[in-house]
Chimera marker file (.cmm) of the C-alpha trace (Angstrom):
<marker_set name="trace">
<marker id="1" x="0.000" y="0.000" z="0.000" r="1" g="1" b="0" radius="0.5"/>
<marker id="2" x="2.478" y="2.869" z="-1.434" r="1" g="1" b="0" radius="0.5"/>
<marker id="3" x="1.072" y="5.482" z="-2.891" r="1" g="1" b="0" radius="0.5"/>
<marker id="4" x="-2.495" y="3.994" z="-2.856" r="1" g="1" b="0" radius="0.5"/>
<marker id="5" x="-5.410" y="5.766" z="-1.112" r="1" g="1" b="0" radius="0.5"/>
<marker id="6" x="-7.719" y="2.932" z="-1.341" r="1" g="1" b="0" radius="0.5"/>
<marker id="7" x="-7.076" y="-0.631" z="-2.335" r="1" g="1" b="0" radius="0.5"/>
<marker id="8" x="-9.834" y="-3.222" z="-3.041" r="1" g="1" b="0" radius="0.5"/>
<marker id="9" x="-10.724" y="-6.302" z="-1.424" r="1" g="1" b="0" radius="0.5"/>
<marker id="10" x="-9.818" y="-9.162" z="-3.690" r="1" g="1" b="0" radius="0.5"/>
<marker id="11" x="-13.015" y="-11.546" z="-4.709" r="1" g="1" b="0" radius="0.5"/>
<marker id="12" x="-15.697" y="-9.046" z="-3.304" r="1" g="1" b="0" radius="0.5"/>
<marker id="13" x="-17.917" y="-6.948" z="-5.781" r="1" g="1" b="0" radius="0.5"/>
<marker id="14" x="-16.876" y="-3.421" z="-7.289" r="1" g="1" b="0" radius="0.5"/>
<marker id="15" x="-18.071" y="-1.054" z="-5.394" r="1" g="1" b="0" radius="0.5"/>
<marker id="16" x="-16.563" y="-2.040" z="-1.773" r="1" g="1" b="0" radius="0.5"/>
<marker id="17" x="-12.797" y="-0.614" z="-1.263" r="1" g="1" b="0" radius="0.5"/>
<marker id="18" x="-10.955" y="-0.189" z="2.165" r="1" g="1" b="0" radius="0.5"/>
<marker id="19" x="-8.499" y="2.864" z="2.748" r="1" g="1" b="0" radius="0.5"/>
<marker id="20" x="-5.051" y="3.170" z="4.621" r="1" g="1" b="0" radius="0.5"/>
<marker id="21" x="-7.289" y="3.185" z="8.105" r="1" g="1" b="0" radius="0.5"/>
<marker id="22" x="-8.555" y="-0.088" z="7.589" r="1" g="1" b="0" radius="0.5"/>
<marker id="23" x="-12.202" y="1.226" z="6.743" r="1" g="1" b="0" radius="0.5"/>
<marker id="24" x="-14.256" y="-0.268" z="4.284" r="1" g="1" b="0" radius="0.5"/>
<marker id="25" x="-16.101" y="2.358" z="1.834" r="1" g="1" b="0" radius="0.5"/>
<marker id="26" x="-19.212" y="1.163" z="-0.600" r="1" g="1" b="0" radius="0.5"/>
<marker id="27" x="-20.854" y="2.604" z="-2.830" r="1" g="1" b="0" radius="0.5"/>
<marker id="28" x="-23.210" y="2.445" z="-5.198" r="1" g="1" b="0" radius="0.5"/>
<marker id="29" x="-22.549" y="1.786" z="-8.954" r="1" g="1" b="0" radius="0.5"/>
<marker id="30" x="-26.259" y="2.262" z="-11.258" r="1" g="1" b="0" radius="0.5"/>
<marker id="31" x="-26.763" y="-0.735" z="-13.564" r="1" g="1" b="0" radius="0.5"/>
<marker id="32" x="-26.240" y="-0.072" z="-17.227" r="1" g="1" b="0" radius="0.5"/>
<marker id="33" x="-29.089" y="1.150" z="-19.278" r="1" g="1" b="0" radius="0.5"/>
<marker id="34" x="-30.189" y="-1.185" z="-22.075" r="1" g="1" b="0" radius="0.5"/>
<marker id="35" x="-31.917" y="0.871" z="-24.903" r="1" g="1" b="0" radius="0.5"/>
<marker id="36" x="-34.300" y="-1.253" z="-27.461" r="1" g="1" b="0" radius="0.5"/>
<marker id="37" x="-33.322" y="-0.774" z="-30.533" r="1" g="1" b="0" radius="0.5"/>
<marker id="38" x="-35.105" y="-3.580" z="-32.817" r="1" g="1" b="0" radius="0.5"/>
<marker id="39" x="-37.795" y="-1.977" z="-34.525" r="1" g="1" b="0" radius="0.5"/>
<marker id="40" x="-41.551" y="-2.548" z="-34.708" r="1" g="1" b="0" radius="0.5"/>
<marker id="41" x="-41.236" y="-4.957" z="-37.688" r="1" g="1" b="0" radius="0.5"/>
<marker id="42" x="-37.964" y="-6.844" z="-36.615" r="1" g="1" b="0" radius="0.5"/>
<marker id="43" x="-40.708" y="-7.976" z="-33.298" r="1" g="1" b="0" radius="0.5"/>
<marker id="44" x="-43.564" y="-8.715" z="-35.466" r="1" g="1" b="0" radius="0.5"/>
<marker id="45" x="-41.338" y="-11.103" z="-37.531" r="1" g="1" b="0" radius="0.5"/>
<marker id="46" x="-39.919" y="-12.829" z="-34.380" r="1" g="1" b="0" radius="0.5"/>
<marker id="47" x="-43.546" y="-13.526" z="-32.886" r="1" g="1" b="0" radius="0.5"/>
<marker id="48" x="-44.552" y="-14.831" z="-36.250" r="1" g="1" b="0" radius="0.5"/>
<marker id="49" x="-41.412" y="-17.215" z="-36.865" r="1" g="1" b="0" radius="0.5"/>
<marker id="50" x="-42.109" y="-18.206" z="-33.124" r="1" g="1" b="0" radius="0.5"/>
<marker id="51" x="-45.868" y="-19.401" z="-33.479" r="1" g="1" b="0" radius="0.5"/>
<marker id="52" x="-45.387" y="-20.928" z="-37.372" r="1" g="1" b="0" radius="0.5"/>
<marker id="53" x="-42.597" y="-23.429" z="-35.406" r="1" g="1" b="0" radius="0.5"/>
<marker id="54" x="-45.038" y="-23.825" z="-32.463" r="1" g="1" b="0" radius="0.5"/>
<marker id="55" x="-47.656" y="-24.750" z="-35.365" r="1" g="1" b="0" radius="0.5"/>
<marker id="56" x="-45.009" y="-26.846" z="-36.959" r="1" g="1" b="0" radius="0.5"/>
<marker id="57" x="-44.047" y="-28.270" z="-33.786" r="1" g="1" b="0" radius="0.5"/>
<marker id="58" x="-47.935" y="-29.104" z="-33.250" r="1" g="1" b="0" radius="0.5"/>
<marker id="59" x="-48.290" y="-31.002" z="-36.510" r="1" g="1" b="0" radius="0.5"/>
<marker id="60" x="-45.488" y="-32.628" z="-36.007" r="1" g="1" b="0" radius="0.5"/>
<marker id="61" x="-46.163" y="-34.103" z="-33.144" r="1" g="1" b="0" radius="0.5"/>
<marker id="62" x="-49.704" y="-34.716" z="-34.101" r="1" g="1" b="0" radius="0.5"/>
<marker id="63" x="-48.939" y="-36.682" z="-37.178" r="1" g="1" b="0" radius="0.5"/>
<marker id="64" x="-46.254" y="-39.066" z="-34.369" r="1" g="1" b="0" radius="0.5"/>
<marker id="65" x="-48.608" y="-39.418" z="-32.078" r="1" g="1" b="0" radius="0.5"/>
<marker id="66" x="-51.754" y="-40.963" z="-34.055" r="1" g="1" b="0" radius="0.5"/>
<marker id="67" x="-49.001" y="-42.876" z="-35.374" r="1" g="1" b="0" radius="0.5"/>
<marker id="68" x="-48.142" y="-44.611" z="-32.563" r="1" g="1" b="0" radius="0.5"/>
<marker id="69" x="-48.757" y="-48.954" z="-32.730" r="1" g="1" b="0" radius="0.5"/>
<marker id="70" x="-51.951" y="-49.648" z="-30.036" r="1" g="1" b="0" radius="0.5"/>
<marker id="71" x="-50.178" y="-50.649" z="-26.623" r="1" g="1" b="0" radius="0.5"/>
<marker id="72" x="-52.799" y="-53.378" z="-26.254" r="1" g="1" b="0" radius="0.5"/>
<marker id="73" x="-51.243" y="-55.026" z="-29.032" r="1" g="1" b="0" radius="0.5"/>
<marker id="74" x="-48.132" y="-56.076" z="-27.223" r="1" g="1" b="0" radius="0.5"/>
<link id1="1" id2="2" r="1" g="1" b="0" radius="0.2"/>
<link id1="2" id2="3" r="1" g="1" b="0" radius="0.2"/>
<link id1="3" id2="4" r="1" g="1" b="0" radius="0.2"/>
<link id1="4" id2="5" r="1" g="1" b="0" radius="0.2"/>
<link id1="5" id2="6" r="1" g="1" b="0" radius="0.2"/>
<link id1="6" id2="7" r="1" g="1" b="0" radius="0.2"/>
<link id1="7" id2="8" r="1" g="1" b="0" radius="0.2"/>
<link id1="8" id2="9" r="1" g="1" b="0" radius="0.2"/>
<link id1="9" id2="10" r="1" g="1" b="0" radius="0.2"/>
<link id1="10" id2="11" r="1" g="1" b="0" radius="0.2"/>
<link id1="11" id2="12" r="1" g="1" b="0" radius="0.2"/>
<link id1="12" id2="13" r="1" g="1" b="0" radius="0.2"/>
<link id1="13" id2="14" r="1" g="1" b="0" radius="0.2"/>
<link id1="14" id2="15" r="1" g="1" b="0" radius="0.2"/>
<link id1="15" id2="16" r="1" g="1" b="0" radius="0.2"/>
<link id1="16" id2="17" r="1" g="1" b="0" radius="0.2"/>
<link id1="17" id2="18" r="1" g="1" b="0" radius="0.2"/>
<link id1="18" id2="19" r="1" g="1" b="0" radius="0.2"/>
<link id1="19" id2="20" r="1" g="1" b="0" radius="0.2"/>
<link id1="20" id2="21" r="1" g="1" b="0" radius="0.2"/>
<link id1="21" id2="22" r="1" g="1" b="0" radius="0.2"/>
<link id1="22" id2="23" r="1" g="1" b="0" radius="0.2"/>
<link id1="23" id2="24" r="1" g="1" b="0" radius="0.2"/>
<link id1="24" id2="25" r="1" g="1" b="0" radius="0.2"/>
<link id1="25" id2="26" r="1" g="1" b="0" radius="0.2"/>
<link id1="26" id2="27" r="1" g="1" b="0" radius="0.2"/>
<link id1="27" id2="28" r="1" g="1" b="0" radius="0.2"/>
<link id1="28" id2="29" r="1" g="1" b="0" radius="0.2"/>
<link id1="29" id2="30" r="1" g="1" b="0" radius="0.2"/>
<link id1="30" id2="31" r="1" g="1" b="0" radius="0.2"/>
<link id1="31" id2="32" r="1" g="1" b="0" radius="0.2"/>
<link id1="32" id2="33" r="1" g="1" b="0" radius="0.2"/>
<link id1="33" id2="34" r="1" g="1" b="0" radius="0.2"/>
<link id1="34" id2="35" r="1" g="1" b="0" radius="0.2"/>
<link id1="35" id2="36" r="1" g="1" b="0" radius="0.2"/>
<link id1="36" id2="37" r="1" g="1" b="0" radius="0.2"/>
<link id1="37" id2="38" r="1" g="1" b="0" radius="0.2"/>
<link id1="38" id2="39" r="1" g="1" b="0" radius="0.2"/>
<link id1="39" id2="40" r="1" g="1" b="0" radius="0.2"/>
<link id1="40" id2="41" r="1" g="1" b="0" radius="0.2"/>
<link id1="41" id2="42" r="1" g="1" b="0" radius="0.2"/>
<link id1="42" id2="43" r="1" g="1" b="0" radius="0.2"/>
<link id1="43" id2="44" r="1" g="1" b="0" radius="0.2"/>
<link id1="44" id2="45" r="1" g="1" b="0" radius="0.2"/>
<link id1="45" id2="46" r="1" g="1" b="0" radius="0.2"/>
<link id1="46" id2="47" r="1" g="1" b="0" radius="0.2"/>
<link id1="47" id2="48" r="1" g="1" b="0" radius="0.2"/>
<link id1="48" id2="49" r="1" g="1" b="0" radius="0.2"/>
<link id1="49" id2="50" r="1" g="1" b="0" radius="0.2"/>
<link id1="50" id2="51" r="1" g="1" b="0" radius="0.2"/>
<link id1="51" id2="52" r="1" g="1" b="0" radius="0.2"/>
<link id1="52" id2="53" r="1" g="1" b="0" radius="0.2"/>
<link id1="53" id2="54" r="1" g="1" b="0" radius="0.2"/>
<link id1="54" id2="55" r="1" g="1" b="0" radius="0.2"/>
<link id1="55" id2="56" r="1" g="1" b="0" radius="0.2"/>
<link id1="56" id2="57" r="1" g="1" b="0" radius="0.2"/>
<link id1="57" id2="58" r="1" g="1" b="0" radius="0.2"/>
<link id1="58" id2="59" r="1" g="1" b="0" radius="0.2"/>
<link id1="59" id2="60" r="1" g="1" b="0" radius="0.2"/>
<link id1="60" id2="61" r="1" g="1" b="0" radius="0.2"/>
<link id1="61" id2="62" r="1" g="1" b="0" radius="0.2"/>
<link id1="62" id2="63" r="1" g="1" b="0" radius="0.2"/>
<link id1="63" id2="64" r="1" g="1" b="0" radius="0.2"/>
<link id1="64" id2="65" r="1" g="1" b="0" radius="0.2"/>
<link id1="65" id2="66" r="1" g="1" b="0" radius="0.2"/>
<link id1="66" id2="67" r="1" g="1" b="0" radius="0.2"/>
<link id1="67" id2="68" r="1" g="1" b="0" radius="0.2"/>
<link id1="68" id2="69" r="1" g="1" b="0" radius="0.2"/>
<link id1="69" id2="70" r="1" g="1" b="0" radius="0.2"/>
<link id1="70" id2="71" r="1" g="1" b="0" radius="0.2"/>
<link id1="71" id2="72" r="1" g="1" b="0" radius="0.2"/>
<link id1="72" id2="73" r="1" g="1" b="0" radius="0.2"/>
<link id1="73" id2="74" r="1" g="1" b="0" radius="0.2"/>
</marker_set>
């Protein structure tokens, strides 16, 4: 500890330091902000990819199970 007015603790979060006395300081450090930058038409295309799979997925799995041998057969 030269020069150094604070120092901080090794493993613990940013935002927690302890000075030459020994004291601990914290402080407070405000999240980033996250802007939303997709547009009204990039969403609308997302939703309607996600529900044609879901429908997909729904035929799909439709079509395997009435496909299935009768258990009572076995």
């Amino acid at each position: 500890m030269a020069d150094d007015e604070t120092t901080t603790i090794p493993g613990i979060e940013r935002g927690v330091s302890v000075d030459q006395d020994g004291k601990s300081n914290v402080w407070a450090i405000e999240p980033k902000m996250e802007l939303d930058t997709t547009s009204n038409e990039d969403k609308t295309s997302s939703a309607l990819i996600a529900v044609g799979g879901l429908a997909a997925f729904g035929v799909v799995a439709a079509g395997i199970l009435t496909n299935l041998p009768d258990p009572t057969q076995f």
